[in-house]
N, CA, C and O atoms as a Tinker XYZ file with bonds, in Angstrom:
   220  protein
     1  N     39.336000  122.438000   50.383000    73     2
     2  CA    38.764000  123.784000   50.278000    64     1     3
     3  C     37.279000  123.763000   50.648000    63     2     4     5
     4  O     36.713000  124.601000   51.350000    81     3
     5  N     36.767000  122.758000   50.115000    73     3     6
     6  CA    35.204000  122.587000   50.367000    64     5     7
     7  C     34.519000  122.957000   52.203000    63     6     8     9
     8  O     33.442000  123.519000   52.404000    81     7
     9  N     35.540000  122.433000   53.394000    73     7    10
    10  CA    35.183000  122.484000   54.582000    64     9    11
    11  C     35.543000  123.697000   54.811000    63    10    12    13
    12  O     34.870000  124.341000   55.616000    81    11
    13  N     36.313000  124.114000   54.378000    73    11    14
    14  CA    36.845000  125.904000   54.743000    64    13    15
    15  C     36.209000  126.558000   54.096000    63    14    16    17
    16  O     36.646000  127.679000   54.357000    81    15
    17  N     35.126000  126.723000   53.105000    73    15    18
    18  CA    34.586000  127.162000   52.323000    64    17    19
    19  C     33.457000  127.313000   52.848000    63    18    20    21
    20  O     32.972000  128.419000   53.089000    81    19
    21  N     32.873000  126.150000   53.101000    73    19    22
    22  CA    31.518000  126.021000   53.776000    64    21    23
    23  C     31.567000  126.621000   55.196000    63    22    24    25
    24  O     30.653000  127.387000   55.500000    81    23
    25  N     32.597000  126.340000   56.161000    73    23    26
    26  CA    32.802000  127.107000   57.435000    64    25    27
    27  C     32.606000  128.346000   57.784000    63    26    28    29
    28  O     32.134000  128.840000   58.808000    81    27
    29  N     33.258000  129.053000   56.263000    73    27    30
    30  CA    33.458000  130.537000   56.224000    64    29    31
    31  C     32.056000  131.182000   55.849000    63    30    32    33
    32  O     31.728000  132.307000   56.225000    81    31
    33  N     31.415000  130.512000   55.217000    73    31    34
    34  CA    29.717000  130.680000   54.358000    64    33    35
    35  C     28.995000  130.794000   55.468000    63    34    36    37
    36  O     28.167000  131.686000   55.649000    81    35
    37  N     29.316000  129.745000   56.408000    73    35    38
    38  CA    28.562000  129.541000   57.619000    64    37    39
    39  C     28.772000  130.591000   58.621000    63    38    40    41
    40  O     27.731000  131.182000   58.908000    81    39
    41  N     29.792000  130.977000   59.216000    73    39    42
    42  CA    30.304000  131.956000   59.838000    64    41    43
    43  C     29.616000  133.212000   59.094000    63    42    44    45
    44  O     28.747000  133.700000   59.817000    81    43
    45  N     29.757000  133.883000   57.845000    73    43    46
    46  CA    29.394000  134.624000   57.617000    64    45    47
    47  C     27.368000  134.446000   57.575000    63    46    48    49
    48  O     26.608000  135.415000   57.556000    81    47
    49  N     27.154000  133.725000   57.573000    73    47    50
    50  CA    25.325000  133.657000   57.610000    64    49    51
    51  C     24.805000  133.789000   58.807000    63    50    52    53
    52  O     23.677000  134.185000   59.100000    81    51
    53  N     26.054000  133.288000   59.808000    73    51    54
    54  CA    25.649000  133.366000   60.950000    64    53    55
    55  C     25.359000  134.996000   61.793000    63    54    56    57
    56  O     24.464000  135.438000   62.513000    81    55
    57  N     26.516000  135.476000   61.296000    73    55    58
    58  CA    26.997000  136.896000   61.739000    64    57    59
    59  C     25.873000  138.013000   61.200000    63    58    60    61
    60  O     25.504000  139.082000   61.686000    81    59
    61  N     25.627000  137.554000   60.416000    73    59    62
    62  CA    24.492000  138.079000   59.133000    64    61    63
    63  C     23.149000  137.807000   60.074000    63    62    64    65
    64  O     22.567000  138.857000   60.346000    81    63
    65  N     22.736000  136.992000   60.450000    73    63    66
    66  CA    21.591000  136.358000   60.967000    64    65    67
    67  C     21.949000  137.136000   62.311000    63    66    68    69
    68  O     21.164000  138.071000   62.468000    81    67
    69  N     22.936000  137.030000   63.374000    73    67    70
    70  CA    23.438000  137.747000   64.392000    64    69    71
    71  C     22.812000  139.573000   64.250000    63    70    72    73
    72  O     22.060000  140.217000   64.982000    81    71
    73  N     23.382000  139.858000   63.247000    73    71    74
    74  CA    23.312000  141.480000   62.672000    64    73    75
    75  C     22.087000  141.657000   62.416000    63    74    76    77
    76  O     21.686000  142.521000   63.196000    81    75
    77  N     21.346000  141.346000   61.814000    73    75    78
    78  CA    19.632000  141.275000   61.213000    64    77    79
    79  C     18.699000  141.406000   62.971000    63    78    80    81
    80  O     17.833000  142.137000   63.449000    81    79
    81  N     19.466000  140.308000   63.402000    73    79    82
    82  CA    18.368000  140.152000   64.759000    64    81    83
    83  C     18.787000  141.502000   65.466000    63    82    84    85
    84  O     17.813000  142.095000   65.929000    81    83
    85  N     20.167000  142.216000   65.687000    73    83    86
    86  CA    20.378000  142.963000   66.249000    64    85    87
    87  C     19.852000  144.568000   65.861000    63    86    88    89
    88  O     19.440000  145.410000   66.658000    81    87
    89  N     19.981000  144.677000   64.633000    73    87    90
    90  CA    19.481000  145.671000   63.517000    64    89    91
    91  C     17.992000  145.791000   63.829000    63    90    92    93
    92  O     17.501000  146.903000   64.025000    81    91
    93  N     17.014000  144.304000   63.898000    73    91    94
    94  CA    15.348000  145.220000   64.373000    64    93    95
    95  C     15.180000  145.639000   65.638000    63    94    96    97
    96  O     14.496000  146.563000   66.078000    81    95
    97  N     16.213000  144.488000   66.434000    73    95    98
    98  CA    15.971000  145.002000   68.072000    64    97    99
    99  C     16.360000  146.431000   68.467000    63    98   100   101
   100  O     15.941000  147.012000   69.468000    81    99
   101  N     17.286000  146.970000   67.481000    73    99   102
   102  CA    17.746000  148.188000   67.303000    64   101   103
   103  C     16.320000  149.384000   67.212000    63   102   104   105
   104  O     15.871000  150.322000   67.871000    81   103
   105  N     15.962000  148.513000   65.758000    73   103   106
   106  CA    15.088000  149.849000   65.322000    64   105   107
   107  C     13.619000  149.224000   66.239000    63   106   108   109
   108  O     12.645000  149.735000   65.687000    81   107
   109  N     13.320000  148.647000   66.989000    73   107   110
   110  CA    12.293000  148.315000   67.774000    64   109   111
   111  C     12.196000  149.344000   68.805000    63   110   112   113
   112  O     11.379000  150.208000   69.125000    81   111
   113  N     13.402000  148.904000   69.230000    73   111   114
   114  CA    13.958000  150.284000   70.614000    64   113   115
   115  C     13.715000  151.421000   70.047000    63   114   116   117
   116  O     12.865000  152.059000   70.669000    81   115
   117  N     14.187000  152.035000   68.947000    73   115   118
   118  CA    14.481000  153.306000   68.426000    64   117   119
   119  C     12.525000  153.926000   68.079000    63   118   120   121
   120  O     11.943000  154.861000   68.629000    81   119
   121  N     11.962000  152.921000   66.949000    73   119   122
   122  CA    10.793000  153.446000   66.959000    64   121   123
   123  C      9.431000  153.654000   68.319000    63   122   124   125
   124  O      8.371000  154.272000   68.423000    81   123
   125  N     10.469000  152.493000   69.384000    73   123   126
   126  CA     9.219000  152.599000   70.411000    64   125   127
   127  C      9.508000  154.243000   71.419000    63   126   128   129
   128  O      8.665000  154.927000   71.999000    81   127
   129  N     11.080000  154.460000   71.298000    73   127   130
   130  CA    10.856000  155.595000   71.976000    64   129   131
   131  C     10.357000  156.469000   71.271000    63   130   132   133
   132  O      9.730000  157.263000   71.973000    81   131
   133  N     10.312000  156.868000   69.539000    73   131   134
   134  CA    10.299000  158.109000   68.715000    64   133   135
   135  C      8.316000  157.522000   68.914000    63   134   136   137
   136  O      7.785000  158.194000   68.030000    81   135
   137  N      7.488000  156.914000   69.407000    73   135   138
   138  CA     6.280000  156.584000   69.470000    64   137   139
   139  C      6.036000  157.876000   70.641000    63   138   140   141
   140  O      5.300000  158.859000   70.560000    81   139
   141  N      6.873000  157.483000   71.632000    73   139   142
   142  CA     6.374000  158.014000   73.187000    64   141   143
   143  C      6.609000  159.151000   72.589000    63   142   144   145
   144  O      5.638000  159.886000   72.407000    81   143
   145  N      8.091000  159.641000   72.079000    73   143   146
   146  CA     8.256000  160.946000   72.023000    64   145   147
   147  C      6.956000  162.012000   71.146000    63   146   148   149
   148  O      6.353000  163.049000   71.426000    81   147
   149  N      6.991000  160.987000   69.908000    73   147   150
   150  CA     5.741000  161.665000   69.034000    64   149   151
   151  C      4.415000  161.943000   69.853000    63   150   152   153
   152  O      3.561000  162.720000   69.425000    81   151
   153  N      4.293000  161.293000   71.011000    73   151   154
   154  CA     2.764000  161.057000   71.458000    64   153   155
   155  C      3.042000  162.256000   72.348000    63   154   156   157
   156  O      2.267000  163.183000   72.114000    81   155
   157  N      4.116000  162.547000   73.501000    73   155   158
   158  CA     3.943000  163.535000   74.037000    64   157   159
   159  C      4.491000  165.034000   73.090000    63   158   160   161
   160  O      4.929000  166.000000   73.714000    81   159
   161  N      4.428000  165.046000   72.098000    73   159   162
   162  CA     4.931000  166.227000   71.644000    64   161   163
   163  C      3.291000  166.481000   71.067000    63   162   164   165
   164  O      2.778000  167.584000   71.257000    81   163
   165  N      2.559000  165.445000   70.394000    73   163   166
   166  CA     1.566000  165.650000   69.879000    64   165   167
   167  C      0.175000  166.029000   71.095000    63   166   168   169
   168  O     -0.932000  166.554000   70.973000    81   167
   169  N      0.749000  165.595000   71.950000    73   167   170
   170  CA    -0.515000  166.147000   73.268000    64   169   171
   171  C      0.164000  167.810000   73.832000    63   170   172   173
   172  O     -0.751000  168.568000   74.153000    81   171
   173  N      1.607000  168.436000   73.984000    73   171   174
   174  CA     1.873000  169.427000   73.664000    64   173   175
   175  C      1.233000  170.321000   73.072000    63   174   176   177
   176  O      0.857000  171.339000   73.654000    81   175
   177  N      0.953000  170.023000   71.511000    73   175   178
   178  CA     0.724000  170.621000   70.222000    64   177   179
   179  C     -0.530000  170.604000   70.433000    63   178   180   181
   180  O     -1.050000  171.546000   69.835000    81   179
   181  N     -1.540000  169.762000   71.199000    73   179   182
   182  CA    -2.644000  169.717000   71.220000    64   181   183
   183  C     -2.884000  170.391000   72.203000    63   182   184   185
   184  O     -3.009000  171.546000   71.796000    81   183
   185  N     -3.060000  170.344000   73.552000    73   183   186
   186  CA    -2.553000  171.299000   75.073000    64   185   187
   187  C     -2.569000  173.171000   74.221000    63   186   188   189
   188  O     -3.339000  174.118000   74.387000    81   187
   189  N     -1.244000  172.983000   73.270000    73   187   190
   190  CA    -1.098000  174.724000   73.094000    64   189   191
   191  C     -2.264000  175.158000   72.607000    63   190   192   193
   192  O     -2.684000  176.264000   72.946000    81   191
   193  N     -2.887000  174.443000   71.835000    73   191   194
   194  CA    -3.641000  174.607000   70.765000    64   193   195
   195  C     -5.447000  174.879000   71.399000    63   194   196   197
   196  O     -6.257000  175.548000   70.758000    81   195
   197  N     -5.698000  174.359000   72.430000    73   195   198
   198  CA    -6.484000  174.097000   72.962000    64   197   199
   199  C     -6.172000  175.457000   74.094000    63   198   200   201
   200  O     -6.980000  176.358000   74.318000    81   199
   201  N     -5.398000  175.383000   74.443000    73   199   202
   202  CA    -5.131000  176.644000   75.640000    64   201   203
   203  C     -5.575000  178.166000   75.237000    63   202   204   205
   204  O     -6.046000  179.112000   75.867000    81   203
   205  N     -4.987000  177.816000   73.137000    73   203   206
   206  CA    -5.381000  179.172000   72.326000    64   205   207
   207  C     -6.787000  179.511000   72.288000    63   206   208   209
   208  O     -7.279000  180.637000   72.346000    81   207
   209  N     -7.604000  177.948000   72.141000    73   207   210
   210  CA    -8.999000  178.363000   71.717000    64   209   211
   211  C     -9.755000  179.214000   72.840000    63   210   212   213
   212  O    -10.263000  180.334000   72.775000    81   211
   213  N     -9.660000  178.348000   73.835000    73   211   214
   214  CA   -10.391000  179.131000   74.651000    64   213   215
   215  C     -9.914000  179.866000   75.728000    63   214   216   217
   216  O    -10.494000  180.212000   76.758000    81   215
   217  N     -8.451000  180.113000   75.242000    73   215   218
   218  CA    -8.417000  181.499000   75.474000    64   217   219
   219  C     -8.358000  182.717000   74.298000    63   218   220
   220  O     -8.333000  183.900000   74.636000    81   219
């Protein structure tokens, strides 16, 4: 039981370790676009805002 035990521990740490790496590369991707997106919505917001003053 001990080698099937340990195999399965292993397999699962691995998959785990697999998932973790995949999970930040995930949210890496995800926050670098919601960056761009925030930046051009916030030059938008700034643009309208600026268009108001002086006009």
């Amino acid at each position: 039981c001990f080698q099937v035990c340990m195999s399965r521990t292993f397999k699962t740490e691995h998959s785990r370790h697999y998932h973790k790496l995949l999970l930040s590369f995930m949210t890496k991707l995800f926050t670098y676009e919601n960056i761009v997106y925030i930046r051009i919505e916030i030059k938008k917001q700034i643009g309208t805002r600026m268009g108001r003053h002086t006009g």
